[in-house]
N, CA, C and O atoms as CSV, one atom per row, in Angstrom:
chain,resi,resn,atom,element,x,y,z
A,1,UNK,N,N,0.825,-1.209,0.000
A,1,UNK,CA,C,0.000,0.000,0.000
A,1,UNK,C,C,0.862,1.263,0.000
A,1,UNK,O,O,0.556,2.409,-0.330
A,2,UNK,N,N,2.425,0.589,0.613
A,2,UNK,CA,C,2.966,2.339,0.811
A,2,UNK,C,C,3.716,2.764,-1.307
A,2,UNK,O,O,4.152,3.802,-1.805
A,3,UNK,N,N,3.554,1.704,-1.743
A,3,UNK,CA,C,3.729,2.325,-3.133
A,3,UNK,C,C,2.591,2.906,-3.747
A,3,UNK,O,O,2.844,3.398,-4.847
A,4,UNK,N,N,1.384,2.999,-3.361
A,4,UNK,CA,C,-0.130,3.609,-3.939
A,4,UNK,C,C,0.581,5.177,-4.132
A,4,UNK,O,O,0.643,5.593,-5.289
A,5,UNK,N,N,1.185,6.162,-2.888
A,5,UNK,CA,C,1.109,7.084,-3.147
A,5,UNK,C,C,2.316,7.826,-4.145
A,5,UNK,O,O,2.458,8.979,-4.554
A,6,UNK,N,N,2.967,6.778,-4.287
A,6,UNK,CA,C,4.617,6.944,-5.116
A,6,UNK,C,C,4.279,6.874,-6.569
A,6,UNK,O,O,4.971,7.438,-7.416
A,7,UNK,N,N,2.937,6.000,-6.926
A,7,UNK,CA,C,2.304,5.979,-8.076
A,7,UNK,C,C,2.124,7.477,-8.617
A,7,UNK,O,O,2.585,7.950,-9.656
A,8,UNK,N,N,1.251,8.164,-7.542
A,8,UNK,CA,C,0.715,9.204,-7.857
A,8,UNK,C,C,1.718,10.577,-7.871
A,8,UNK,O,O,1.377,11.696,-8.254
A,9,UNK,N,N,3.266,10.117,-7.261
A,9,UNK,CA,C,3.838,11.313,-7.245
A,9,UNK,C,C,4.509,10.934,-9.093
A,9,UNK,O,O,4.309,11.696,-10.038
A,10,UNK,N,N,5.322,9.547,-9.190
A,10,UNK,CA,C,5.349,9.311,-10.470
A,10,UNK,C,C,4.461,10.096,-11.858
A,10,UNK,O,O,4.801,10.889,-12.736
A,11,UNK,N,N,3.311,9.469,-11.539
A,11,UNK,CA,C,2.233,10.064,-12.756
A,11,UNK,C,C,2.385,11.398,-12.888
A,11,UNK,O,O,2.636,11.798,-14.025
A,12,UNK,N,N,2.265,12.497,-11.678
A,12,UNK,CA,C,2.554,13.714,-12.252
A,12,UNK,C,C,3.563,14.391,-12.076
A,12,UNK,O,O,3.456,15.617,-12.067
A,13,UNK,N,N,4.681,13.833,-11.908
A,13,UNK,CA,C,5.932,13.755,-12.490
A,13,UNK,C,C,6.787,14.036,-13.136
A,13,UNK,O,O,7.311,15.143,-13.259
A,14,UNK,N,N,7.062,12.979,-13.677
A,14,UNK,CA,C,7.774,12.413,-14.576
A,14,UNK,C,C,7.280,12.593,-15.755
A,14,UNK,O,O,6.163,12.129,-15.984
A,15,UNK,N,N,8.036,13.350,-16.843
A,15,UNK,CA,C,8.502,14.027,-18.257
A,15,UNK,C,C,7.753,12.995,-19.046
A,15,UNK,O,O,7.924,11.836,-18.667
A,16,UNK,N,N,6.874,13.208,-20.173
A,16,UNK,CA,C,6.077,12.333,-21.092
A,16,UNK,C,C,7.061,11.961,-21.801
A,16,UNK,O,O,7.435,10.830,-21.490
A,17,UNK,N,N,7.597,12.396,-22.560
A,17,UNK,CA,C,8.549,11.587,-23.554
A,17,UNK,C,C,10.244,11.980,-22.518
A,17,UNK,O,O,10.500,12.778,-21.617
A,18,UNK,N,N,10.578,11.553,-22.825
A,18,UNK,CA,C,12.373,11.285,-22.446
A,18,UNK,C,C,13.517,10.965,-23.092
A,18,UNK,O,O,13.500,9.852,-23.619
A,19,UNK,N,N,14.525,11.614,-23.214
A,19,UNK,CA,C,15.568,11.191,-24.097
A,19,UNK,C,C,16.012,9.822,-23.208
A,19,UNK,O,O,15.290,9.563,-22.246
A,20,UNK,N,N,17.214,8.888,-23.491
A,20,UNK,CA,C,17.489,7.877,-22.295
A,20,UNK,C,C,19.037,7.675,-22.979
A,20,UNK,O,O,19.167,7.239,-24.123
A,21,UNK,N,N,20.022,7.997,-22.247
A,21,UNK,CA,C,21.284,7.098,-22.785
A,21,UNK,C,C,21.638,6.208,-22.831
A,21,UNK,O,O,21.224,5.671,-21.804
A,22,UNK,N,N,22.427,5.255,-23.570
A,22,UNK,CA,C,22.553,4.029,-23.611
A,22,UNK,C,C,21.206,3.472,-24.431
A,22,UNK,O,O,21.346,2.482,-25.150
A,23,UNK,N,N,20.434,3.855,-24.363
A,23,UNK,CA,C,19.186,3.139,-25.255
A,23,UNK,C,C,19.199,1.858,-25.787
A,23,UNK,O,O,18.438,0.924,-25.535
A,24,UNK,N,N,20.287,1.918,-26.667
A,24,UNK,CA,C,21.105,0.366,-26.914
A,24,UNK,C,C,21.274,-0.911,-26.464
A,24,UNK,O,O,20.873,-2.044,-26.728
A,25,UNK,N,N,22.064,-0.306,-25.631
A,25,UNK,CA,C,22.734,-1.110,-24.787
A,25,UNK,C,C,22.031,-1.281,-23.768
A,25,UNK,O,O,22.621,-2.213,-23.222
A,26,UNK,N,N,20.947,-0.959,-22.961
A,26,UNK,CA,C,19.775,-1.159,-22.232
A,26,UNK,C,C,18.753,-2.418,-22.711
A,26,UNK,O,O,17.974,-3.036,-21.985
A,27,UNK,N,N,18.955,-2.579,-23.918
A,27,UNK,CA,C,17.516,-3.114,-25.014
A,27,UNK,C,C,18.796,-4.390,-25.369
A,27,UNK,O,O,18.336,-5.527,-25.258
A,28,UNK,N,N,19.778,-4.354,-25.632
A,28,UNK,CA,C,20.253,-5.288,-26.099
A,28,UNK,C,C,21.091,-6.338,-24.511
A,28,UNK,O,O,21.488,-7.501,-24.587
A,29,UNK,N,N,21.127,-5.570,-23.434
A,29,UNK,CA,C,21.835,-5.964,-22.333
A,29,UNK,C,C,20.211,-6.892,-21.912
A,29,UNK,O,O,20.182,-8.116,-21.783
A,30,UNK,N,N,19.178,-6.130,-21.781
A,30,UNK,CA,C,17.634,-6.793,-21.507
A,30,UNK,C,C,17.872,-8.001,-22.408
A,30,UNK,O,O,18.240,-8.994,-21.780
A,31,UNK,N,N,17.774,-8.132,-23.494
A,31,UNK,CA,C,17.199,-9.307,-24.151
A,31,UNK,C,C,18.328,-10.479,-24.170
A,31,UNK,O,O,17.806,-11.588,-24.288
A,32,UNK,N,N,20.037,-10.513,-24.066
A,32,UNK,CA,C,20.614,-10.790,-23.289
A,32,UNK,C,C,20.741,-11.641,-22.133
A,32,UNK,O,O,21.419,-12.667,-22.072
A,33,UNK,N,N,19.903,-11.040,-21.054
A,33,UNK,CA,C,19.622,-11.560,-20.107
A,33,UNK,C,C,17.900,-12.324,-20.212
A,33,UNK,O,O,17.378,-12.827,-19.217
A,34,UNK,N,N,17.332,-12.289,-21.336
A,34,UNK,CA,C,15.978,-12.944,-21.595
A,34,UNK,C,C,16.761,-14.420,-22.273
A,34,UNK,O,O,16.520,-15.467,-21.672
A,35,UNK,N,N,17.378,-14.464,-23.099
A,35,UNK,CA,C,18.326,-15.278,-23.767
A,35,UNK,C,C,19.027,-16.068,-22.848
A,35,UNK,O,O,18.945,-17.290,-22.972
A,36,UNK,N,N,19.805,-15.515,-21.809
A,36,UNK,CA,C,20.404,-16.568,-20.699
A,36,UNK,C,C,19.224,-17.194,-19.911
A,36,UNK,O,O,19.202,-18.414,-19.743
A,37,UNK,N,N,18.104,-16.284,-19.354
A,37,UNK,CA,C,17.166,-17.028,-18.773
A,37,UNK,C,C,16.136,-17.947,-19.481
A,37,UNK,O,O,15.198,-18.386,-18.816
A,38,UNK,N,N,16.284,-18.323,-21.055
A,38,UNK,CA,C,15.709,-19.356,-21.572
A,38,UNK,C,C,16.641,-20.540,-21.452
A,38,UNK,O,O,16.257,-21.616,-20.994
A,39,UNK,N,N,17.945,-20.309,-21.896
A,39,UNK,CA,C,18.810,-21.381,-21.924
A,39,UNK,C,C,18.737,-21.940,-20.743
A,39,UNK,O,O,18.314,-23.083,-20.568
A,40,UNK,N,N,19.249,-20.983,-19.609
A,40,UNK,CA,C,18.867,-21.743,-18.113
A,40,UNK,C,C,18.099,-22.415,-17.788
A,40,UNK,O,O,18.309,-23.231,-16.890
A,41,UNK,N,N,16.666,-22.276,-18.555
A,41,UNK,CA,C,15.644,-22.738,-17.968
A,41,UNK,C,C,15.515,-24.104,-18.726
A,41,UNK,O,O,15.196,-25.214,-18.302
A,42,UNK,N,N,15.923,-23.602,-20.204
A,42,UNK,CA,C,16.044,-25.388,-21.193
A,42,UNK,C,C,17.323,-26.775,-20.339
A,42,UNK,O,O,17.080,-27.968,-20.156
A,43,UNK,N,N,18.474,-26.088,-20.028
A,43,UNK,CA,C,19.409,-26.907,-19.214
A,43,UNK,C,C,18.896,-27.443,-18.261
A,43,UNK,O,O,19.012,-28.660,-18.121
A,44,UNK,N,N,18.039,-26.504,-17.157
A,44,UNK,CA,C,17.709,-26.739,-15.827
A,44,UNK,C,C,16.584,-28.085,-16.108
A,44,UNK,O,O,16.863,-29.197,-15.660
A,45,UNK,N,N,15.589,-27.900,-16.716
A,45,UNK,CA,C,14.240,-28.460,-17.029
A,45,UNK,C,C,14.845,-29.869,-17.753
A,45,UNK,O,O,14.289,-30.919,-17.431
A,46,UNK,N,N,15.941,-29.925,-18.698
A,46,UNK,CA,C,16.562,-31.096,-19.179
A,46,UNK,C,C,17.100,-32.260,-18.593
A,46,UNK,O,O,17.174,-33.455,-18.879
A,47,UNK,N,N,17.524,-31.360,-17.486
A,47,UNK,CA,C,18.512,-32.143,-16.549
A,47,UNK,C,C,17.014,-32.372,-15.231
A,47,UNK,O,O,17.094,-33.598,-15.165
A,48,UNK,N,N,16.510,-32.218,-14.814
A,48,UNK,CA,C,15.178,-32.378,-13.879
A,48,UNK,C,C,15.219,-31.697,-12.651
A,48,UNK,O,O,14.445,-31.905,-11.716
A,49,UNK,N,N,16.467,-30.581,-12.675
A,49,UNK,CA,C,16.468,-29.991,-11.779
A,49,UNK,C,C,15.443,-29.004,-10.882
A,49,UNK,O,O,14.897,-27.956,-11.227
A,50,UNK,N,N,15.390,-29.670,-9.706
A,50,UNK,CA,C,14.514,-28.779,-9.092
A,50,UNK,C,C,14.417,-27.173,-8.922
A,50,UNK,O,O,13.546,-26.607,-8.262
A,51,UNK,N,N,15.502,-26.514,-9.659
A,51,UNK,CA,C,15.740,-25.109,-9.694
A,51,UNK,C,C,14.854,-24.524,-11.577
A,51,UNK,O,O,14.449,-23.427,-11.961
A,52,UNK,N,N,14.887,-25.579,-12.098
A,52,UNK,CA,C,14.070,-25.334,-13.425
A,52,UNK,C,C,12.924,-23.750,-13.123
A,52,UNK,O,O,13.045,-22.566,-13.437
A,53,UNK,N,N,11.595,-24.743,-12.182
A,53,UNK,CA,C,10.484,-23.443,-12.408
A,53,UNK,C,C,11.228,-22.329,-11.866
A,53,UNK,O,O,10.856,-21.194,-12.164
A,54,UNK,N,N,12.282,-22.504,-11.069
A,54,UNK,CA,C,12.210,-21.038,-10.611
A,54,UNK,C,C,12.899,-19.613,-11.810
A,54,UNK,O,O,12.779,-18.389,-11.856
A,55,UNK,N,N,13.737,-20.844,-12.758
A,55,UNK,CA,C,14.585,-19.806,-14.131
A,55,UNK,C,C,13.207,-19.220,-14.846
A,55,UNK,O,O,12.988,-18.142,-15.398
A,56,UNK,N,N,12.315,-20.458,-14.589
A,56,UNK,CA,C,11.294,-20.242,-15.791
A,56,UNK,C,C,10.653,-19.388,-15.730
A,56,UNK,O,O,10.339,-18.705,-16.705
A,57,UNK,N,N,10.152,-19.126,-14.155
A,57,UNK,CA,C,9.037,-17.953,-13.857
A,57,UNK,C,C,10.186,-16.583,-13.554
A,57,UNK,O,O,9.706,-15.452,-13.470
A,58,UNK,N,N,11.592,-16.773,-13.415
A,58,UNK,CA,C,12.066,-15.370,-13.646
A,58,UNK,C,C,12.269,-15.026,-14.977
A,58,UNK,O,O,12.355,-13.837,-15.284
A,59,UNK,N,N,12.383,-16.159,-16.045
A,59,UNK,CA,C,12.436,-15.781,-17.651
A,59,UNK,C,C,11.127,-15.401,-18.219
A,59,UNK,O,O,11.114,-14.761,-19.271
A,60,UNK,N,N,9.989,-15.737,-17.615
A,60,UNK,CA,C,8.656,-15.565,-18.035
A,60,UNK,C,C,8.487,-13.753,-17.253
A,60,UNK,O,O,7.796,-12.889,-17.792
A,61,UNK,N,N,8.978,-13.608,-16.435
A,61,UNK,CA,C,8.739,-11.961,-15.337
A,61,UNK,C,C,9.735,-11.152,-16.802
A,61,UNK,O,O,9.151,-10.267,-17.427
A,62,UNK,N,N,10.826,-11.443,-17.122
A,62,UNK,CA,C,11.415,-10.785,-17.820
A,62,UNK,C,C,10.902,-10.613,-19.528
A,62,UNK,O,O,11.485,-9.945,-20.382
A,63,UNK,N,N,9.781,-11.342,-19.687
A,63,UNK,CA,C,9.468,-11.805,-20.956
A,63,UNK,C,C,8.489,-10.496,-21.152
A,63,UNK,O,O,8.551,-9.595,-21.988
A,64,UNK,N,N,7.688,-10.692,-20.219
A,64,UNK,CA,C,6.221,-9.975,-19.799
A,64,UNK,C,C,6.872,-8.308,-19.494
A,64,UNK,O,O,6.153,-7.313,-19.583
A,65,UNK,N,N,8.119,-8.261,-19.183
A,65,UNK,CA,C,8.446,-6.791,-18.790
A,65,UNK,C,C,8.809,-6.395,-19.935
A,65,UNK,O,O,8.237,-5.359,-20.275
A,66,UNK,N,N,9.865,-6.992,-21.003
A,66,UNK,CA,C,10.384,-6.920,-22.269
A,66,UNK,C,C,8.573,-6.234,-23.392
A,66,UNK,O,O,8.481,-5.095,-23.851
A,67,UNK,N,N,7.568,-7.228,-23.515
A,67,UNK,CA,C,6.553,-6.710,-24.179
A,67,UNK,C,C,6.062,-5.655,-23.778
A,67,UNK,O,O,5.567,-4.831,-24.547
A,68,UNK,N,N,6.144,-5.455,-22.004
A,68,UNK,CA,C,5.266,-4.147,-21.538
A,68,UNK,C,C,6.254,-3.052,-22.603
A,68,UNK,O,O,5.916,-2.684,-23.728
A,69,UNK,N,N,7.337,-2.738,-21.990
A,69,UNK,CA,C,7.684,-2.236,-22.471
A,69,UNK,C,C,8.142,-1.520,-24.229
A,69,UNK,O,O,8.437,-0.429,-24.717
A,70,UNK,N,N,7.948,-3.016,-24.693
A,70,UNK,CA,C,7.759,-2.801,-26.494
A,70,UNK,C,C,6.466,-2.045,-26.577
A,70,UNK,O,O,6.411,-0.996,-27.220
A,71,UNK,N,N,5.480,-2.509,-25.987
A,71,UNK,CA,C,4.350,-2.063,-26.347
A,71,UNK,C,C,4.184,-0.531,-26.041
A,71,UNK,O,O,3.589,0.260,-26.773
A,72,UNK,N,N,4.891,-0.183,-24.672
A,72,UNK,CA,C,4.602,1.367,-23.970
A,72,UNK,C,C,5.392,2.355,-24.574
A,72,UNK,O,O,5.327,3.556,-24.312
A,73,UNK,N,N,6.250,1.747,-25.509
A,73,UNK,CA,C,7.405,2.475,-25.992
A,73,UNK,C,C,8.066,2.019,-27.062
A,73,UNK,O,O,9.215,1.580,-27.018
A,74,UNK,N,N,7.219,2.122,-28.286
A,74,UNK,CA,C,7.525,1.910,-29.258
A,74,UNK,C,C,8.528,2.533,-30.181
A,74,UNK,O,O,9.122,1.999,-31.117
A,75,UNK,N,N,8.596,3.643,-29.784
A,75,UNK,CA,C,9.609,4.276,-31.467
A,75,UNK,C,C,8.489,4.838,-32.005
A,75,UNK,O,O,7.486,5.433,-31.610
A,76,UNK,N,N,9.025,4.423,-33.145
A,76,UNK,CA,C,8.419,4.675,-34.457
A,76,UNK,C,C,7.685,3.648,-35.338
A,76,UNK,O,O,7.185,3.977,-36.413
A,77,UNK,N,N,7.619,1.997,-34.697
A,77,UNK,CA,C,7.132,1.220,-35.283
A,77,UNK,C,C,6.404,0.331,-34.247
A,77,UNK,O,O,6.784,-0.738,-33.769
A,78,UNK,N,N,4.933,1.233,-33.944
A,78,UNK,CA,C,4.274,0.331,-33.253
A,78,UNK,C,C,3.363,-0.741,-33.782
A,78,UNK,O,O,2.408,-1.001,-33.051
A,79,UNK,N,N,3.459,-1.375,-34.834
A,79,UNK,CA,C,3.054,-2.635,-35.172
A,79,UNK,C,C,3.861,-3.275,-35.369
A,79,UNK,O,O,3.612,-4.347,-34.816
A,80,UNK,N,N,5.132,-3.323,-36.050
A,80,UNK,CA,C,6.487,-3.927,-35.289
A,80,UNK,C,C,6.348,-4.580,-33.789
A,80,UNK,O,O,6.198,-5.752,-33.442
A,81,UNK,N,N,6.449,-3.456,-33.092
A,81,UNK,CA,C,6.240,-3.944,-31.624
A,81,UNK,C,C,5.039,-4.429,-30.869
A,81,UNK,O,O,4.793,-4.382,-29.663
A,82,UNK,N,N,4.283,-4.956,-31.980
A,82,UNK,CA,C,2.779,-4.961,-31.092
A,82,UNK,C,C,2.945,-6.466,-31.527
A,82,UNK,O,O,2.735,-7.461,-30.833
A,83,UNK,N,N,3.297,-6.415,-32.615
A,83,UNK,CA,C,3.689,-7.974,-33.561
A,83,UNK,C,C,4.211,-8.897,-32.546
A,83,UNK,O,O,3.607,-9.889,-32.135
A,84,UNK,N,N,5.938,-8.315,-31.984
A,84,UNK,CA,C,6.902,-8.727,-31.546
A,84,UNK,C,C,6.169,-9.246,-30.043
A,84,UNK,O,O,6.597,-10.301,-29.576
A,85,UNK,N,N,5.429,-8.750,-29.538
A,85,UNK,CA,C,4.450,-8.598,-27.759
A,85,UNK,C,C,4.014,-9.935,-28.139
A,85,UNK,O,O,4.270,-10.947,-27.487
A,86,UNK,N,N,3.211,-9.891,-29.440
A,86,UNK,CA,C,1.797,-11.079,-29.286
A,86,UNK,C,C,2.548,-12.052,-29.919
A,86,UNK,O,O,2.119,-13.206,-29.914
A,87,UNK,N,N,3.687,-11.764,-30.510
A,87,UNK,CA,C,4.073,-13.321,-31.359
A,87,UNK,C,C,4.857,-14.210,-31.058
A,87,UNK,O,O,4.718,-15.415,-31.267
A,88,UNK,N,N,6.265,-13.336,-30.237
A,88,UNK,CA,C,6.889,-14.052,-29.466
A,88,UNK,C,C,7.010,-14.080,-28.117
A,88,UNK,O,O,6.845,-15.118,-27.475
A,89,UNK,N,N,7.384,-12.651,-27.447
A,89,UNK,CA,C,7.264,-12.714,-26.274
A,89,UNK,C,C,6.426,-12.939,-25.211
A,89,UNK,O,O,6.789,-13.352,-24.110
A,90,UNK,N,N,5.300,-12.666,-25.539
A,90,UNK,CA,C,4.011,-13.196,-24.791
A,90,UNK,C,C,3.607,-15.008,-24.552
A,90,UNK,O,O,3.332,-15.620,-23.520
A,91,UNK,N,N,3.742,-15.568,-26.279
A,91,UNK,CA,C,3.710,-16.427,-25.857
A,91,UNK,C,C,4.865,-17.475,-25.465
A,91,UNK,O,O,4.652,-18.681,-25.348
A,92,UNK,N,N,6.413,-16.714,-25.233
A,92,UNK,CA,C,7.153,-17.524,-24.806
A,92,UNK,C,C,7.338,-17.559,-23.313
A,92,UNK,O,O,8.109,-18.383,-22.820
A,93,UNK,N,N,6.328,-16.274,-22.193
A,93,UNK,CA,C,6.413,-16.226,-21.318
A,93,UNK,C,C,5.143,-17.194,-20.995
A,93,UNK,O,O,5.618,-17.703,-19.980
A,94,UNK,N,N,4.447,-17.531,-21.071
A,94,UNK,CA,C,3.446,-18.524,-21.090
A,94,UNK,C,C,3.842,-19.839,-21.238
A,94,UNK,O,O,3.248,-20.719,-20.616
A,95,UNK,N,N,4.803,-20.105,-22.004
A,95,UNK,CA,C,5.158,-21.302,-22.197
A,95,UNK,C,C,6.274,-21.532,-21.205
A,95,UNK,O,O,6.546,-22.717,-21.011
A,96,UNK,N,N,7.166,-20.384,-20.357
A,96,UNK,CA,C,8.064,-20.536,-19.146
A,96,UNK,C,C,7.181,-20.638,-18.104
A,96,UNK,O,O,7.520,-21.417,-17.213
A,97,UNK,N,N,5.760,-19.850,-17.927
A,97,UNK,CA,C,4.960,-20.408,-16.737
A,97,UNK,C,C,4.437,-21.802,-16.500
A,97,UNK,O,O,4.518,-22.345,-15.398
A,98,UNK,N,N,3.778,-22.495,-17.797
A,98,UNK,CA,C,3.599,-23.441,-17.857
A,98,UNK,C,C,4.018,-24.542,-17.720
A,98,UNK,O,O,3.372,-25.582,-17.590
A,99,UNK,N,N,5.625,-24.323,-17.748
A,99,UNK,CA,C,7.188,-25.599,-17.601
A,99,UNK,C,C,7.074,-25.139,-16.249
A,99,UNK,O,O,6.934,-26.139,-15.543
A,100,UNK,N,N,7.069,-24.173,-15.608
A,100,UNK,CA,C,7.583,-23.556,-14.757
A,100,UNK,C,C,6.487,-24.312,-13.424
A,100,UNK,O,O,6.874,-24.474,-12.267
A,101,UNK,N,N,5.332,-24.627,-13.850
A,101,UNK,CA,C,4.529,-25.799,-13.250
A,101,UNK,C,C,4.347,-27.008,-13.372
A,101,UNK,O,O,3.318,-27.568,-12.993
A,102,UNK,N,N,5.300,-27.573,-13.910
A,102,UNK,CA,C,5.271,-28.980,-14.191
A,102,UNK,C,C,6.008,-29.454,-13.318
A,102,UNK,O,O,6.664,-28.739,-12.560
A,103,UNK,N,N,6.015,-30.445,-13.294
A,103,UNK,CA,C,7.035,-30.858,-11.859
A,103,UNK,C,C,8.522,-31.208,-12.579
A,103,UNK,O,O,8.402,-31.781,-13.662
A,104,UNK,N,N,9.667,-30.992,-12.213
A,104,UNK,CA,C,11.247,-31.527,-13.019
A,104,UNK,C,C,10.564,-32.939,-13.615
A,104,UNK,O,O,9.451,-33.403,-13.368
A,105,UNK,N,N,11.622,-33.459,-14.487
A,105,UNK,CA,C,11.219,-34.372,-14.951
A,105,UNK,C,C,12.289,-35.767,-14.176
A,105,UNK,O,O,11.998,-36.921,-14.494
A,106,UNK,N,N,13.056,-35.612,-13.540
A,106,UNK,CA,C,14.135,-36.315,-12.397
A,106,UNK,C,C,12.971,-36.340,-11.489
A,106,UNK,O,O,12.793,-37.505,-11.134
A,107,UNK,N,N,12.044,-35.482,-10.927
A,107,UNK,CA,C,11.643,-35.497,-9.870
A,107,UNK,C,C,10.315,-37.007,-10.329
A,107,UNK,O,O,10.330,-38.132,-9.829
A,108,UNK,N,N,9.395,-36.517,-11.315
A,108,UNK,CA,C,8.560,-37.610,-11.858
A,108,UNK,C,C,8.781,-38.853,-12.226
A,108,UNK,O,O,7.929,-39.734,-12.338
A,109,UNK,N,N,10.408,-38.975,-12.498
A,109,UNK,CA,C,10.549,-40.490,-13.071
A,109,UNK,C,C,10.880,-41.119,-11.202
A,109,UNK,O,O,10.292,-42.075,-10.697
A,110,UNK,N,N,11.763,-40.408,-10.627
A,110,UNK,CA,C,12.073,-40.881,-9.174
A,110,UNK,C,C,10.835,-41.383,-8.387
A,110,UNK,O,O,10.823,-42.424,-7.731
A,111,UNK,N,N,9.727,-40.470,-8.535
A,111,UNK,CA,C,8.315,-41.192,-8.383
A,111,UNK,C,C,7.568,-42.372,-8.664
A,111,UNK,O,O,6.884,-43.105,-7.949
A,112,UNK,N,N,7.844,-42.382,-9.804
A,112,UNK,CA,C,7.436,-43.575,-10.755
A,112,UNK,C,C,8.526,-44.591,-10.664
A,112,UNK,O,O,8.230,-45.607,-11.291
A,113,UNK,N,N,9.702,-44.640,-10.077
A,113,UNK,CA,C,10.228,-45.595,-9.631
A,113,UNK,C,C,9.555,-46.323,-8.118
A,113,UNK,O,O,8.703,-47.193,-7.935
A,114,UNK,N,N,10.183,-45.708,-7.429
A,114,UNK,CA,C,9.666,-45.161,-6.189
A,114,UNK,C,C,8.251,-46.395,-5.918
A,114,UNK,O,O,8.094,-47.379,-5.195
A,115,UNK,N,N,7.117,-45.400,-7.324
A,115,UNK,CA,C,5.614,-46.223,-6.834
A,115,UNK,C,C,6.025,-47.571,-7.145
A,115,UNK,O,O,5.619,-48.437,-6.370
A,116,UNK,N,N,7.013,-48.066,-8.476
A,116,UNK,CA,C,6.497,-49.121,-9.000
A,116,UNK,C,C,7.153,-50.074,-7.625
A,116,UNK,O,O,6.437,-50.943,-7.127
A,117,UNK,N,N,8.399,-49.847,-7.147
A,117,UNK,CA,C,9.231,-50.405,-5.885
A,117,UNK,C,C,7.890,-50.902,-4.916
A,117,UNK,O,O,7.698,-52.061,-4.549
A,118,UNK,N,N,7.215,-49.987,-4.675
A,118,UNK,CA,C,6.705,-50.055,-3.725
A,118,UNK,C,C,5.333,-50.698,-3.740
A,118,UNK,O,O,4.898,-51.183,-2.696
A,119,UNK,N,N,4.687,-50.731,-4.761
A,119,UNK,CA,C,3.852,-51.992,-5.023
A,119,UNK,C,C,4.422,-53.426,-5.365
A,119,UNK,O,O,3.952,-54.534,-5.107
A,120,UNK,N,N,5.395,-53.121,-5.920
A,120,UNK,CA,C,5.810,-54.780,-5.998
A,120,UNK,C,C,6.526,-55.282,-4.839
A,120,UNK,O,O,6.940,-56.439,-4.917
A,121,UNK,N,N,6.789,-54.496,-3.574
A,121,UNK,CA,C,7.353,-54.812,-2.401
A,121,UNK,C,C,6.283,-55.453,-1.552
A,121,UNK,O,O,6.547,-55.839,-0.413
């Protein structure tokens, strides 16, 4: 609740348009780090590691911030970026939530050992 009123000092604020330095290197350092947090999450999820959902749902937080932002701040080519929101990034953060609830796959076969042990015991 104590960010409600930080909202409101923000909104009237802060400059409508903005120059930003680095611009670049901001946008290319972001996607970067969207890129390591898929791989992480393909290694992690491969191997059945129990650390998998957690790459997934921070690669899916970074996915969802990447579109906000295409979308809030386009340039000059906002169907470009409206494209880029709905075609890839959106649904590749959906598809990190969704892994990101599955159980490892080490963890499911150890189960399924586990049950079969234990009925035939």
């Amino acid at each position: 609740m104590a960010l409600v009123p930080w909202l409101a000092v923000l909104w009237t604020t802060l400059p409508g348009p903005y120059p930003a330095q680095h611009w670049r290197v901001a946008w290319v350092g972001f996607d970067v780090l969207e890129i390591a947090g898929l791989l992480t999450s393909a290694v992690l999820m491969h191997r059945g590691d129990h650390r998998a959902p957690l790459a997934s749902i921070a690669t899916a937080v970074l996915l969802l911030v990447d579109a906000w932002f295409d979308v809030m701040a386009p340039g000059r080519d906002v169907v470009f970026s409206l494209a880029l929101a709905c075609t890839l990034e959106l649904p590749l953060a959906i598809l990190c939530a969704v892994a990101a609830l599955r159980p490892p796959r080490a963890a499911s076969v150890r189960a399924a050992v586990v049950q079969r042990v234990a009925v035939h015991a």
